[in-house]
C-alpha positions as CSV (number, residue, x, y, z in Angstrom):
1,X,-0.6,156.5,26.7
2,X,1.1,153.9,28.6
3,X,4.5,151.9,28.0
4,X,4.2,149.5,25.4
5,X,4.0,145.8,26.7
6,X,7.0,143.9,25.8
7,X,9.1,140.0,26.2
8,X,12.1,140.3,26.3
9,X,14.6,137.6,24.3
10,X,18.3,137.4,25.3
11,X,20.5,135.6,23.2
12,X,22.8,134.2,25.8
13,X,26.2,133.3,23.7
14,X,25.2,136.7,21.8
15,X,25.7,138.6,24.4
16,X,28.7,136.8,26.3
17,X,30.6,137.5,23.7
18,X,29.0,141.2,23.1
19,X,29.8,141.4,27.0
20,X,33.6,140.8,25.9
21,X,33.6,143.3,22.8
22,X,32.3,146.2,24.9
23,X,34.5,145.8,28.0
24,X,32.4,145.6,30.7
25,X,29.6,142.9,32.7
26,X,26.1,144.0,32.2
27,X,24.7,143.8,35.4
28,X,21.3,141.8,34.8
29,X,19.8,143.9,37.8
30,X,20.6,147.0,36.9
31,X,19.0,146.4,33.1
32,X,16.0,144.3,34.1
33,X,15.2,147.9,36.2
34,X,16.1,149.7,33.1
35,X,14.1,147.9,31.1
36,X,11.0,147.8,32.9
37,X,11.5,151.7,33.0
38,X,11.2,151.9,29.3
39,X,8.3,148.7,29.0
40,X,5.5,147.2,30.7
41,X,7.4,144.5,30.8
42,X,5.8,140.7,30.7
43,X,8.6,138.5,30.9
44,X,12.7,138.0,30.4
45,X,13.7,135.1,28.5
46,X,17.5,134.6,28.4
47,X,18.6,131.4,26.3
48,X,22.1,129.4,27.2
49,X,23.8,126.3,25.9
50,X,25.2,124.7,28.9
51,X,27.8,122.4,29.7
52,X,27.6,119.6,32.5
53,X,28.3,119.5,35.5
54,X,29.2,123.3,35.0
55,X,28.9,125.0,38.7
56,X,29.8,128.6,37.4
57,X,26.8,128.2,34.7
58,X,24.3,126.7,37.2
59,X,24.9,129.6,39.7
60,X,24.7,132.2,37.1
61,X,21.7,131.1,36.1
62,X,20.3,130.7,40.2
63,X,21.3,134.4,39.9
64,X,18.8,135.0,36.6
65,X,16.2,133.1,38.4
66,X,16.1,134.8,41.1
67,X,15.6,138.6,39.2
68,X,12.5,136.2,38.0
69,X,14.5,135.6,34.4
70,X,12.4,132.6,32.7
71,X,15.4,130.6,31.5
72,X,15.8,127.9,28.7
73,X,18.5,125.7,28.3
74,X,20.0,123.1,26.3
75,X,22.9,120.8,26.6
76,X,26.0,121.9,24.6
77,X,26.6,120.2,21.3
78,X,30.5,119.3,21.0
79,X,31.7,119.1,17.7
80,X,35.2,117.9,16.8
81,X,36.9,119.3,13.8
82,X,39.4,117.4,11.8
83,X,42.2,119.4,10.3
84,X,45.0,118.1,8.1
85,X,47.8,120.0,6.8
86,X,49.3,118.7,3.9
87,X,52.2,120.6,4.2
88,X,53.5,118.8,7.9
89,X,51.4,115.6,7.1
90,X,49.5,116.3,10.2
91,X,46.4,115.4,11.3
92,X,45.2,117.4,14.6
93,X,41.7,117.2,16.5
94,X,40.3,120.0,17.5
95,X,36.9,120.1,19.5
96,X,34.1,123.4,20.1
97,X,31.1,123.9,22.0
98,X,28.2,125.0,20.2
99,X,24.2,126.3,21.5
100,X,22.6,128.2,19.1
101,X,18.9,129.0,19.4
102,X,18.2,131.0,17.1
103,X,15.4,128.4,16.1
104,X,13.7,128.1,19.4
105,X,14.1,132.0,20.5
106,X,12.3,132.6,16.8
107,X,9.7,130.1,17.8
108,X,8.9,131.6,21.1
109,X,9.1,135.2,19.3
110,X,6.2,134.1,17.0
111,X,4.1,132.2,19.8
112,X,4.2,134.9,22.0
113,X,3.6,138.0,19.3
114,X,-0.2,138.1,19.5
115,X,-0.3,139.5,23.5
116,X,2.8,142.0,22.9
117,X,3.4,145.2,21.1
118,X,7.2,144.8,21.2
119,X,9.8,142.7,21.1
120,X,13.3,143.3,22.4
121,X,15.9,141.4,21.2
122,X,19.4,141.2,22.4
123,X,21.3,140.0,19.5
124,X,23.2,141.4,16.7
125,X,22.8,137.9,15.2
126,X,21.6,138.8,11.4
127,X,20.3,135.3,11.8
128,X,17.1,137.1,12.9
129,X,16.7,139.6,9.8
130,X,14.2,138.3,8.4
131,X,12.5,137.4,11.8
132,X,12.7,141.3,12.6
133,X,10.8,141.6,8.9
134,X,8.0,139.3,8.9
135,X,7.2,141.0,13.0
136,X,7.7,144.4,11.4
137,X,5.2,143.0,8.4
138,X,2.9,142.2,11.1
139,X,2.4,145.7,12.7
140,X,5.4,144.4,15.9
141,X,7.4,146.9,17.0
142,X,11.6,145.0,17.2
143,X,14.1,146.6,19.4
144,X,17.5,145.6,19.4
145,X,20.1,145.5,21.9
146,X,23.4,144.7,21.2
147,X,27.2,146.4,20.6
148,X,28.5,148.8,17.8
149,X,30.7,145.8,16.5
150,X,28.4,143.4,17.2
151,X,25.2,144.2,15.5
152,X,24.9,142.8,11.9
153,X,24.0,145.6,9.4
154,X,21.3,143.6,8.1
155,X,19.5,143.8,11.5
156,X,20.3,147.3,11.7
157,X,18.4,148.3,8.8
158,X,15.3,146.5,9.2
159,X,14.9,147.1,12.8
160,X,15.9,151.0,13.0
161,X,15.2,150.8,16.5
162,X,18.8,149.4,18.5
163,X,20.5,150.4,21.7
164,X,24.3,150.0,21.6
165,X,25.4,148.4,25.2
166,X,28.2,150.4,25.1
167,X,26.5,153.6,25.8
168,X,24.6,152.6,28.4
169,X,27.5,151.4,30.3
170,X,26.7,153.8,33.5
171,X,23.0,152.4,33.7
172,X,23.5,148.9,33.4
173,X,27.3,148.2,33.9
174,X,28.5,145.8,37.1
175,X,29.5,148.6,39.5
């Protein structure tokens, strides 16, 4: 039997910060080889809020698009945060970047779910739980990618099939 035909979804912020919990730079390379090792693999999706104007970002991604990475982006939303404390009588303006796509990656999962046998997810996000149910309800196999610390219990459980990052570190790690 052959490998299984697989997308694969990456959760861009996800695993930034994953990247930063396990130490070490995943080397998209080195796991886009991996993973077409372990799949017949049909595409690479990687999702990022950007900033403008941001040159780091924009040659990151030149990087992604040229391992043949499909890559969706979005502007970044700022928000600003008022917080007051009573105690000093002080008002202070804070601002943070936010990108979440959970929405459209879960969109594209269910579009695409009728010509794949798997999908591989990397994101601890329990944010896609119930995602990960309904695929599993519908005969999809979920696997899961993501850090020790970083992988919600939730998706854990329903998944049963997740590779901790950390552990692969010699495979897939910037040398």
């Amino acid at each position: 039997m052959g490998k299984a035909k697989a997308k694969i979804y990456i959760d861009g912020a996800n695993i930034f910060y994953t990247q930063k919990d396990i130490g070490f730079i995943i080397d998209w390379k080195r796991m886009r080889e991996y993973l077409i090792r372990k799949w017949d693999v049909l595409e690479i999706r990687y999702y990022l809020g950007i900033k403008q104007q941001d040159e780091n970002i924009l040659s990151y991604l030149r990087y992604l698009d040229h391992l043949e990475f499909t890559i969706i982006t979005k502007p970044l939303k700022i928000i600003k945060i008022d917080r007051y404390h009573p105690m000093h009588q002080l008002r202070k303006f804070t601002q943070i970047y936010k990108g979440n796509f959970d929405v459209e990656m879960t969109t594209d999962i269910l579009l695409d779910r009728v010509n794949i046998e798997e999908i591989v997810l990397f994101s601890g996000d329990s944010d896609f739980d119930y995602l990960a149910k309904k695929l599993r309800d519908l005969g999809k196999k979920v696997t899961v990618f993501s850090s020790r610390k970083m992988l919600s219990w939730e998706l854990k459980l329903t998944t049963k099939r997740y590779n901790f990052l950390e552990d692969l570190k010699d495979q897939i790690g910037r040398k």
